[in-house]
C-alpha positions in Angstrom: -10.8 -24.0 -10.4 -9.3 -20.7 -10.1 -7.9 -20.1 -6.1 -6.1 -17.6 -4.6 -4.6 -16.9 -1.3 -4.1 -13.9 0.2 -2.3 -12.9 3.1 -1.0 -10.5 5.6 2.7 -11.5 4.9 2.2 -13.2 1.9 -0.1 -13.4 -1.5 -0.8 -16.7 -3.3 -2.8 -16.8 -6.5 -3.8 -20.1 -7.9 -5.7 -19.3 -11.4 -7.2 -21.0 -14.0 -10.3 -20.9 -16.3 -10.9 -22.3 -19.5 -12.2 -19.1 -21.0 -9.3 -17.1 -18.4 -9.3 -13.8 -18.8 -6.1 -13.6 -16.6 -2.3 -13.2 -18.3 0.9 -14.5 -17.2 3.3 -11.0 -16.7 6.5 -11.2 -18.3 9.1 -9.1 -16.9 9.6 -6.4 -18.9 5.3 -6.5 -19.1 5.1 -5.9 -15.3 3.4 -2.9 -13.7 5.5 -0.4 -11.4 6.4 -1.9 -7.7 6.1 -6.0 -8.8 9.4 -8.0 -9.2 9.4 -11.3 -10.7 11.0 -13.6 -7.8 11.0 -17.0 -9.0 8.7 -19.1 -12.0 8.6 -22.6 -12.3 7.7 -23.5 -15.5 5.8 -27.2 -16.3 8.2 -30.2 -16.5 5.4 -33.3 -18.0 8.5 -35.3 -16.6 8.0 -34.2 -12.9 5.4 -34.0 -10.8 4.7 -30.4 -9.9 2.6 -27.3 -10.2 4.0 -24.3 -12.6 4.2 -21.1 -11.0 5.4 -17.4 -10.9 6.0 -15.5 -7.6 6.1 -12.3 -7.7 7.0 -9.6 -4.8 4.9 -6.4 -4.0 6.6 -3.0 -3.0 3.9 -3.1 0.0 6.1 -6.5 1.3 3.4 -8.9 -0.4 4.1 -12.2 -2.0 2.2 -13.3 -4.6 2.2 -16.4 -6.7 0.4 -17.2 -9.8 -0.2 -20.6 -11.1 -2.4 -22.0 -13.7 -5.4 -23.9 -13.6 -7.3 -24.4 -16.3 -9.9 -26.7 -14.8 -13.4 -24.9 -13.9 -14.6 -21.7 -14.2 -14.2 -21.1 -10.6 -12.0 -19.0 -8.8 -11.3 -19.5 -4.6 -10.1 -16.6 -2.6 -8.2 -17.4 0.3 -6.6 -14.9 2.3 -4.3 -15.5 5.2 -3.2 -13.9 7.9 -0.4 -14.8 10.0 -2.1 -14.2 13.4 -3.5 -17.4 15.4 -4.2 -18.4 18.8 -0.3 -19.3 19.8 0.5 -15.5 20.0 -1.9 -15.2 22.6 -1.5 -14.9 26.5 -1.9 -17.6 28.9 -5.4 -16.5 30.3 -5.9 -14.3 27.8 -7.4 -16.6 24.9 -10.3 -16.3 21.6 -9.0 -13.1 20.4 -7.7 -14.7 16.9 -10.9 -16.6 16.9 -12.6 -13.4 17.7 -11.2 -11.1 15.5 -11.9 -13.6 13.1 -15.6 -13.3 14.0 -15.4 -9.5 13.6 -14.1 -9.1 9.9 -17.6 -10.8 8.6 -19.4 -8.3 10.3 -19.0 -5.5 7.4 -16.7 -2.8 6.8 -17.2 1.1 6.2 -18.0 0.6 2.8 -20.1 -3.3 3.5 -23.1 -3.4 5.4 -24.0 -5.8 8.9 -23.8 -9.4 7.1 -23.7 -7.7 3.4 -20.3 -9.6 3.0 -22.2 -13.2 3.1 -25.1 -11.5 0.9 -22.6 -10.5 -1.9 -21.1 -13.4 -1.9 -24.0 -15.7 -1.6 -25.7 -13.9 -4.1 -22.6 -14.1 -6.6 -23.3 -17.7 -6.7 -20.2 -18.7 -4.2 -19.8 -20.3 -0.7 -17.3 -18.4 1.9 -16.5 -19.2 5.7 -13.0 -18.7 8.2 -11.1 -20.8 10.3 -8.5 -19.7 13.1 -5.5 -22.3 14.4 -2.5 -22.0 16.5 -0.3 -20.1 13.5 -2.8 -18.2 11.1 -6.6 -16.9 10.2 -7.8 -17.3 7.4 -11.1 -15.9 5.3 -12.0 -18.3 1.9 -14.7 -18.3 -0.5 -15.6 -19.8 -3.8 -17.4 -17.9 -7.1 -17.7 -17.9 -10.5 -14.9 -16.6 -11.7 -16.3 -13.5 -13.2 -17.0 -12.5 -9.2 -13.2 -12.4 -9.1 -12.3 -8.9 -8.7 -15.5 -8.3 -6.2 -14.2 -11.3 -4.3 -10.7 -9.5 -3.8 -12.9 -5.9 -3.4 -14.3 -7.5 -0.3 -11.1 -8.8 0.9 -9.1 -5.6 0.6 -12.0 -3.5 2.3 -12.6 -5.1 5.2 -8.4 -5.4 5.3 -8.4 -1.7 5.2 -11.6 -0.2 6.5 -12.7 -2.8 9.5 -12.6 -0.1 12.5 -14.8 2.6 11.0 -17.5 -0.3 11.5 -17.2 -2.0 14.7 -19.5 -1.2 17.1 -19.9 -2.3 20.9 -23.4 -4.2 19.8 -21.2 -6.1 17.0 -18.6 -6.6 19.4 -20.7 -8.1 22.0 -22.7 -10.4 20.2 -19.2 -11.8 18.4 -17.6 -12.2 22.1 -20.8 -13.9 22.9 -21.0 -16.5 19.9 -16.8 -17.1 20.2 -17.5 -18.0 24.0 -20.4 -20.2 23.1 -18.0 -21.8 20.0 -15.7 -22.5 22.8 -17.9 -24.2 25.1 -19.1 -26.2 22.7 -16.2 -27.1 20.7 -13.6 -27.5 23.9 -15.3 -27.0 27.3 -18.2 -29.4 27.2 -16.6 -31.8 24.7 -16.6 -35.2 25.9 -13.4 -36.6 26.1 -12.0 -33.1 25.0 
């Protein structure tokens, strides 16, 4: 299965396909504004997954590994922004914002982003904790670059789209997912 992280401080991609498509970069092959960091090359003596990381000029880290298992590829980007950085009495806006960044973008329609990807033949959901958000979906792997399309619009071009009747009915269903998952939990 191909995978791949994404994230707000930091880029992971996990590839692999047996008909892949994808390169490993050497060096001197690299594009303008990548630096090769670190690679870990395979040891059949050791336990442990080969890599490259790589750093962006935009601050990004991004780390390639090999996996040439299914012809899948997972998208998983990560934000470093969670429910510890918020206020006492001033809780859900992780969860919230969380919420918001499925409901389309400038260039994504209301609920177009789980059509595309539903329609691609993947799966996709998000989950919020204490120290980060994150967004994940699974595809065929030839969905890959519309899969990190998606991500990167609704990264850059979220606040064009929100309006006050997405807005609501997000607060709404984050309250509700709190009452339900904390308030009225027995034994919570």
């Amino acid at each position: 299965m191909r995978k791949i992280w994404l994230g707000l401080l930091s880029v992971v991609f996990v590839y692999g396909c047996s008909n892949s498509d994808v390169s490993t970069h050497t060096t001197s092959a690299l594009p303008p504004g990548i630096t090769l960091v670190e690679e870990m090359k395979a040891d059949p003596d050791r336990v442990m997954i080969p890599y490259s990381k790589y750093k962006l000029d935009n601050g990004l880290t991004v780390i390639l590994a090999p996996d040439d298992s299914d012809p899948l590829v997972h998208v998983d980007v990560t934000y470093h922004v969670g429910s510890a950085r918020e206020e006492i009495g001033k809780s859900g806006f992780a969860h919230f914002f969380e919420h918001m960044m499925f409901q389309g973008s400038e260039h994504v329609g209301d609920q177009q982003h789980f059509k595309i990807i539903t329609e691609a033949g993947g799966t996709l959901n998000g989950t919020t904790t204490r120290d980060r958000t994150n967004y994940f979906e699974t595809v065929p792997s030839n969905q890959l670059e519309k899969m990190l399309w998606l991500e990167a619009d609704r990264m850059g071009f979220l606040l064009g789209a929100v309006s006050q009747r997405k807005f609501e009915i997000q607060r709404d269903t984050v309250k509700n997912e709190r009452a339900q998952n904390f308030d009225n939990r027995p034994y919570g």
